[in-house]
N, C-alpha and C positions, 0 to 999 in steps of 0.2 A: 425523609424520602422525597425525590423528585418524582415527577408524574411524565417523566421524559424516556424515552426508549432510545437505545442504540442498537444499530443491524450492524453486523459483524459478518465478514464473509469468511472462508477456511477455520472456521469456529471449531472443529472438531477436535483437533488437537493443537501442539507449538502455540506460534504467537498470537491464533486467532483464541483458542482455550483461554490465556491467559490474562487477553483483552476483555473477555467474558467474565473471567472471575473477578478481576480488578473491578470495572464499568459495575457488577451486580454490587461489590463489597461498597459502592459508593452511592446505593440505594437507587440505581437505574434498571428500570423495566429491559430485556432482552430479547432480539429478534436473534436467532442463530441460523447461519447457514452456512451448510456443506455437503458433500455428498453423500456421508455416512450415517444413515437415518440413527441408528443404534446408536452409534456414536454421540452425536446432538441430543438423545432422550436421556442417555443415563447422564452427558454433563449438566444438560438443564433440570433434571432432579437433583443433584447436588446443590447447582447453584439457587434456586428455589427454599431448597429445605436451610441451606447455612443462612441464607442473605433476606428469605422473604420478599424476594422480587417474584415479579410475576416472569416466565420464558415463552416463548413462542420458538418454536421449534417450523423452521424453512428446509426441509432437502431439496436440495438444485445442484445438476452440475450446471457453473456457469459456461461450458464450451456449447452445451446444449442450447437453439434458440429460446426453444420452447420453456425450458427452465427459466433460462436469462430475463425472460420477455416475465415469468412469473413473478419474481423477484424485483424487477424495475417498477412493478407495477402496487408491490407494497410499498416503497419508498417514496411514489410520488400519490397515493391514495392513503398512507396511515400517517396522519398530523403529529401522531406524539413521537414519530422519531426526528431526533433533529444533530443525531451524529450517526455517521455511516462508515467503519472501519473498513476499507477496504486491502485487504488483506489476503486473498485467496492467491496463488500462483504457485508453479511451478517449477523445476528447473531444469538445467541440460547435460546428458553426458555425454564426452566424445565430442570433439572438435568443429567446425564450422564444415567440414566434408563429409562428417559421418551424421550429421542431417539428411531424416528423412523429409518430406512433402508431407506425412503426416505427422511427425510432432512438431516441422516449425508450425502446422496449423494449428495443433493443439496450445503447444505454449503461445502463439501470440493471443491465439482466440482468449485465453485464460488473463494473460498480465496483462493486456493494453487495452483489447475491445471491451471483453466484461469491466474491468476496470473504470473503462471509459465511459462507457452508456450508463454503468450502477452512478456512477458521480452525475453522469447528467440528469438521470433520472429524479434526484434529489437535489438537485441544486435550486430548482425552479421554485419549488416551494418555499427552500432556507430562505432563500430570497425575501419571497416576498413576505416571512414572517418575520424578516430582517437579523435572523442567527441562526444558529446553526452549526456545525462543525461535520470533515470532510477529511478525514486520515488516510494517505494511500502509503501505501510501504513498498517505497524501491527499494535500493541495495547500493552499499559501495561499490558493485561489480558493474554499474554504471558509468561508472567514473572511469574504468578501467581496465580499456583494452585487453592492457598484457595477461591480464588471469587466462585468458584464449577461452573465454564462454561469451563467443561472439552474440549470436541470438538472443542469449539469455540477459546477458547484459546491455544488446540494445533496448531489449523493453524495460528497462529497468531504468535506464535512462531517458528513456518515455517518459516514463512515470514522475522523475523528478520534474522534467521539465513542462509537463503538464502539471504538475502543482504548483510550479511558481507561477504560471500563465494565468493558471485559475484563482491565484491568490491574489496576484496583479488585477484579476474582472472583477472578485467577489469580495475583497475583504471590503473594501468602500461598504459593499452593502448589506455588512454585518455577517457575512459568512466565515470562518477559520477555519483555512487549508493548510494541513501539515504534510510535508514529508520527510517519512522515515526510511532511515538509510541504516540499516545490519548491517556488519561483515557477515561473516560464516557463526550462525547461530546451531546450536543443538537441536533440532527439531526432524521431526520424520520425512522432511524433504530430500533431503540428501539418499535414504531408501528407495522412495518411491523414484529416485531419477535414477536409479542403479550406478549412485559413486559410494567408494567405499571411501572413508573418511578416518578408518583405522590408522593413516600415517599423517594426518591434517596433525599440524599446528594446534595448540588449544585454542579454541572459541568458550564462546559468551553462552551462558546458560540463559535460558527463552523468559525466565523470570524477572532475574536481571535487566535484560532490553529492557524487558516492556514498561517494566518500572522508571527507568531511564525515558523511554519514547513519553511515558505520561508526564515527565518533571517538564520535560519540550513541551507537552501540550498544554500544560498549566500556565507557562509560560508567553507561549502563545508563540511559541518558534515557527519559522516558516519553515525551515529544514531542521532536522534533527537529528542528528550521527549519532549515538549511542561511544561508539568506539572510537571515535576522533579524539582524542588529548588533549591536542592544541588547538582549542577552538578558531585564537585567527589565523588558520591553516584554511578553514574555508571561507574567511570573510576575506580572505589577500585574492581568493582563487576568484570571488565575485567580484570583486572589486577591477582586479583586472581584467575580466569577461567584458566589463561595464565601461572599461579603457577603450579595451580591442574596440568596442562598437562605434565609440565616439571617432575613431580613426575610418570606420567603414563611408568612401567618397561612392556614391553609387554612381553618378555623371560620368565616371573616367574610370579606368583599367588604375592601377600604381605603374608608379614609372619603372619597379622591377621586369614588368610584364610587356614594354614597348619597345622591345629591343629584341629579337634574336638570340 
């Protein structure tokens, strides 16, 4: 048994649920949070009574400050957690015009801010205890456009690209940042954004991934695809990011661009 806790955000059900029961089955203490208080009690009695961890049971909605601001403030005040799954978000139906002013508030508040401040929140500490771990889960819908879930998928590419940035400042000093990229997984999001998923493609059952995203975190991947195949499918694509930039002249325009 370790003496170590991990806080897990959208813990109630899908991939937060099963990051809770995997994390418990490997003798780590549990912070759970999500909105559904019932929800979080009856899973942290299961996982207590199977595993002999102790739970701690968090309700917060993270769009809420007052919530958000509660939750930052366990992570940078309780020493024994020293991995924070960040996990919580939401998703979108209907097109980039059939955006309201309130769910893109909603979803961004949800994938990128909370997301953002929970990792900062905890970082400061990792730091200076010099370890640590820091799981944020974007999506392959980052990567791409053509799905047409504009919004959704720029915070999701957020997210990746805030994990490499932060894996770039913190792995030096002993911190490990993953990010995890799902396709289309089984889980109650798809509900709650009112898409019906009756004629989708088969997806990846939420046990599955997560098992997959833990093989990456053992590993100590920096990104983690669960569903990519061909792994140097994403080492060709960084590789060449990593070209492009070496070609970027800041001093001058390219000569395509001085001409008419």
């Amino acid at each position: 048994m370790t003496t170590s806790s991990v806080l897990i955000t959208g813990a109630s059900t899908g991939i937060g649920a099963v990051y809770a029961d995997r994390f418990a089955r490997r003798g780590h203490d549990l912070v759970l949070v999500a909105r559904d208080q019932a929800k979080l009690e009856a899973l942290a009695a299961r996982l207590q009574q199977n595993y002999r961890i102790h739970v701690d049971v968090l309700p917060a909605d993270l769009t809420k400050a007052g919530d958000l601001a509660k939750v930052e403030k366990r992570l940078q005040d309780d020493p024994r957690i020293d991995t924070l799954i960040n996990n919580a978000g939401i998703a979108q139906s209907g097109g980039f015009i059939q955006q309201t002013s309130s769910s893109i508030d909603q979803l961004i508040a949800l994938n990128t801010t909370a997301l953002t401040r929970l990792a900062a929140a905890v970082a400061p500490r990792l730091v200076q205890a010099g370890k640590g771990s820091i799981v944020n889960i974007s999506s392959v819908v980052g990567l791409a456009p053509e799905f047409g879930m504009s919004v959704y998928g720029a915070t999701k590419a957020f997210v990746l690209f805030l994990s490499q940035g932060m894996s770039m400042e913190l792995s030096a000093k002993g911190v490990y940042v993953q990010a995890v990229l799902p396709a289309g997984t089984y889980t109650e999001i798809w509900q709650r954004a009112g898409i019906d998923i009756s004629d989708f493609s088969q997806m990846m059952h939420v046990d599955e991934l997560v098992d997959a995203a833990l093989v990456g975190f053992d590993r100590r991947e920096g990104v983690t695809i669960p569903p990519l195949h061909k792994a140097e499918r994403w080492d060709n694509l960084d590789a060449t990011r990593q070209a492009l930039l070496s070609d970027i002249k800041q001093a001058e325009a390219a000569e395509r661009y001085k001409t008419a």
